[in-house]
C-alpha positions as CSV (number, residue, x, y, z in Angstrom):
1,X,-18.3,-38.5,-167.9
2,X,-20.3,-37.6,-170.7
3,X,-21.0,-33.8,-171.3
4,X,-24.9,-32.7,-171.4
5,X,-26.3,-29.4,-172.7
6,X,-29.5,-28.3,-171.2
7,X,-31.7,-26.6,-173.7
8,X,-31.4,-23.1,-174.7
9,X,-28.4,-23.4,-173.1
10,X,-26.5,-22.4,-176.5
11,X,-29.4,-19.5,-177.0
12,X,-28.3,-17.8,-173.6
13,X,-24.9,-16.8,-175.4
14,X,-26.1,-15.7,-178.7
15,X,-28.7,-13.6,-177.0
16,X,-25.6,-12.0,-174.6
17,X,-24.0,-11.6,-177.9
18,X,-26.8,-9.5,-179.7
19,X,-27.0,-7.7,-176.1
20,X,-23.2,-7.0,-176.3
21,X,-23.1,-5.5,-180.2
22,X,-26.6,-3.7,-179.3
23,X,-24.6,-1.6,-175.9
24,X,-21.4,-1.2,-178.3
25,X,-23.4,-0.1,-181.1
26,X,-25.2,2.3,-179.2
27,X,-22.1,3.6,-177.4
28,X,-20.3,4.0,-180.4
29,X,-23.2,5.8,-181.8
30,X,-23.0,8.6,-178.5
31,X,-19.1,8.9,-178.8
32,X,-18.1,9.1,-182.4
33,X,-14.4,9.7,-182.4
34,X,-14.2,9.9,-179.1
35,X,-15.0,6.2,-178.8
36,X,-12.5,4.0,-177.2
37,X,-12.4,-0.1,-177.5
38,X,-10.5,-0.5,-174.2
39,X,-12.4,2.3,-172.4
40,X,-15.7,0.2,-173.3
41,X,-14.4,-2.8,-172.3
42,X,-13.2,-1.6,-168.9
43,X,-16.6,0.3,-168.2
44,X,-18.8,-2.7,-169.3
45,X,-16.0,-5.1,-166.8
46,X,-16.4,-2.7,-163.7
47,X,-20.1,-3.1,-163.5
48,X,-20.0,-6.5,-162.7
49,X,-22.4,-9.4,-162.7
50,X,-25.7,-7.7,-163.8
51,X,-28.1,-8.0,-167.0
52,X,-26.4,-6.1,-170.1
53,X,-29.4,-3.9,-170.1
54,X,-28.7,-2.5,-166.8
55,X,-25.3,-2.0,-168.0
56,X,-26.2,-0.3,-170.9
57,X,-28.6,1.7,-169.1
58,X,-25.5,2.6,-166.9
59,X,-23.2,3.0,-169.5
60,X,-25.2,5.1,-172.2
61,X,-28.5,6.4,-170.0
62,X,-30.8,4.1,-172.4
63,X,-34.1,3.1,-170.9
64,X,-35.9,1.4,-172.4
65,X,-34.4,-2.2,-172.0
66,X,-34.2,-1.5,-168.0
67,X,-38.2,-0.6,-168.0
68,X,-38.9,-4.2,-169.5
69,X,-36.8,-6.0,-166.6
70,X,-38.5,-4.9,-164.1
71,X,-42.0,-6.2,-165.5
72,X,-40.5,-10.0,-165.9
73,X,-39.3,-10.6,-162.2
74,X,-42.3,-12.7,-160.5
75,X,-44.4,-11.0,-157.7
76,X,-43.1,-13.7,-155.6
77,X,-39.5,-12.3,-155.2
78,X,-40.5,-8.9,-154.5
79,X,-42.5,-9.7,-151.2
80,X,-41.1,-10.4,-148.2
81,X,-42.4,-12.7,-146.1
């Protein structure tokens, strides 16, 4: 069975990539020394299955990313009917 890529599929991980040095940029940036690799790790593991900006909004109290998300879900999904 041949193996098909959808497109943008390949985009979707170098955008979580940029996401992911972005959160451990910035969280470096807040702990200097007191950084930790494995601390990071753990943190960013125990949140789960959500967008990396909510995670870095969790992790490091940033904002600004989080704002954004809310504007891009479609009216649609926030109604009940």
């Amino acid at each position: 069975m041949p193996i098909t890529l959808r497109a943008g599929y390949g985009s979707g991980y170098q955008m979580g990539k940029l996401q992911m040095d972005q959160l451990l940029s910035d969280r470096y940036q807040q702990l200097g020394s007191r950084f930790n690799l494995k601390e990071f790790h753990d943190q960013f593991l125990a949140a789960g299955t959500i967008p990396i900006s909510a995670i870095r909004w969790e992790m490091t109290g940033m904002d600004d990313e989080v704002r954004d998300l809310w504007k891009r879900w479609p009216s649609a999904l926030m109604t009940r009917r």
